[in-house]
C-alpha positions in Angstrom: 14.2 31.3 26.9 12.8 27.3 27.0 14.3 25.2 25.0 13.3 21.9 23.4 13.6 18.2 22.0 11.4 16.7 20.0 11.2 12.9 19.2 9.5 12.4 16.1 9.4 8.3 14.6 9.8 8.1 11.0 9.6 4.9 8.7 12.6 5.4 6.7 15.5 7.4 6.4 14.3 9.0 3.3 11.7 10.9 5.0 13.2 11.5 7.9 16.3 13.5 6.3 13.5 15.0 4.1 11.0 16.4 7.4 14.9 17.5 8.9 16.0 19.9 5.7 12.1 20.9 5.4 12.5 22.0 9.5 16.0 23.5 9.4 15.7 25.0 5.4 12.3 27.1 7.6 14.6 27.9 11.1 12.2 26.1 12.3 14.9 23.7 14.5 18.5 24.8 14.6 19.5 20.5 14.1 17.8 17.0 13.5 19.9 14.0 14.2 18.8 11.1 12.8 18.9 8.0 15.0 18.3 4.9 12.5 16.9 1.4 13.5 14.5 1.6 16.3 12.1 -0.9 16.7 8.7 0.1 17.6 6.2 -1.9 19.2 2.7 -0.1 19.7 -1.0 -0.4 19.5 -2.8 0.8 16.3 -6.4 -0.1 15.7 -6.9 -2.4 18.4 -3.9 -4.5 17.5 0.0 -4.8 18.8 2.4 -3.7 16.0 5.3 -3.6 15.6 8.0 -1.7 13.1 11.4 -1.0 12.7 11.8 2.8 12.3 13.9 6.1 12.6 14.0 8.1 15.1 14.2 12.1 15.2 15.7 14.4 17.4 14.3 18.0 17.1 16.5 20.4 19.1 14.3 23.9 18.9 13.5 26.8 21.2 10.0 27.4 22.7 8.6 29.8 20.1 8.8 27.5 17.7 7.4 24.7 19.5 3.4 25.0 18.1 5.1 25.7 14.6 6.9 22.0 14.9 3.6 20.4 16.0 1.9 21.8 12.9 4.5 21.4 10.6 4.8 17.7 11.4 1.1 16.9 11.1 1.5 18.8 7.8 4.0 16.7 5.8 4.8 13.4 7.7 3.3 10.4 6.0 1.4 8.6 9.5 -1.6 9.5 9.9 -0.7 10.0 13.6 2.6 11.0 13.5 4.5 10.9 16.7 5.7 14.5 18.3 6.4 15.1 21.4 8.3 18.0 23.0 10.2 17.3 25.9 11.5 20.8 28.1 15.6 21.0 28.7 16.1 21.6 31.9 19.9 21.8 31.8 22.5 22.7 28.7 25.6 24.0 27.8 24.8 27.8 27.9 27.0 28.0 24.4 25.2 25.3 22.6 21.7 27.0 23.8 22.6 30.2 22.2 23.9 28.9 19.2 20.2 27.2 19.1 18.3 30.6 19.3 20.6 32.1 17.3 20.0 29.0 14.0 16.0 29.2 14.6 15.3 33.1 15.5 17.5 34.9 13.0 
């Protein structure tokens, strides 16, 4: 079993506790924490940006990876939403299974 963090950027904490109940409510990611203020510089349209933001982290096993993806492009309100999945490599085997168990049951 692979196991998974996503990082997804939010603009406010509003919808990022809402895209966390919508992905936990659907065992689609056994927890979200919710990392406030981080301040995001990027390039949109040719320009340099720059936003304060939220910050989710996505803790989910592999089969529901592709589900995440789609779900986030679904309801989040950017029109290019950030997600990306990184792989664990290393965990506490108790916390792992307590993660399959909250997203495959």
């Amino acid at each position: 079993m692979n196991y998974f963090i996503f990082l997804v950027t939010v603009p406010n904490i509003e919808e990022g506790q809402k895209i966390s109940k919508i992905l936990v409510e659907h065992k689609l990611a056994a927890c979200v924490n919710i990392i406030q203020n981080v301040f995001s510089i990027y390039r949109w349209k040719g320009k340099i940006e720059e936003a304060n933001e939220h910050l989710l982290l996505i803790k989910t096993t592999e089969n529901k990876a592709d589900l995440i993806i789609q779900k986030i492009s679904e309801i989040h309100s950017y029109a290019v939403p950030e997600c990306i999945g990184i792989k664990l490599e290393k965990g506490s085997e108790k916390y792992l299974k307590w993660i399959k168990e909250a997203v495959e049951k």
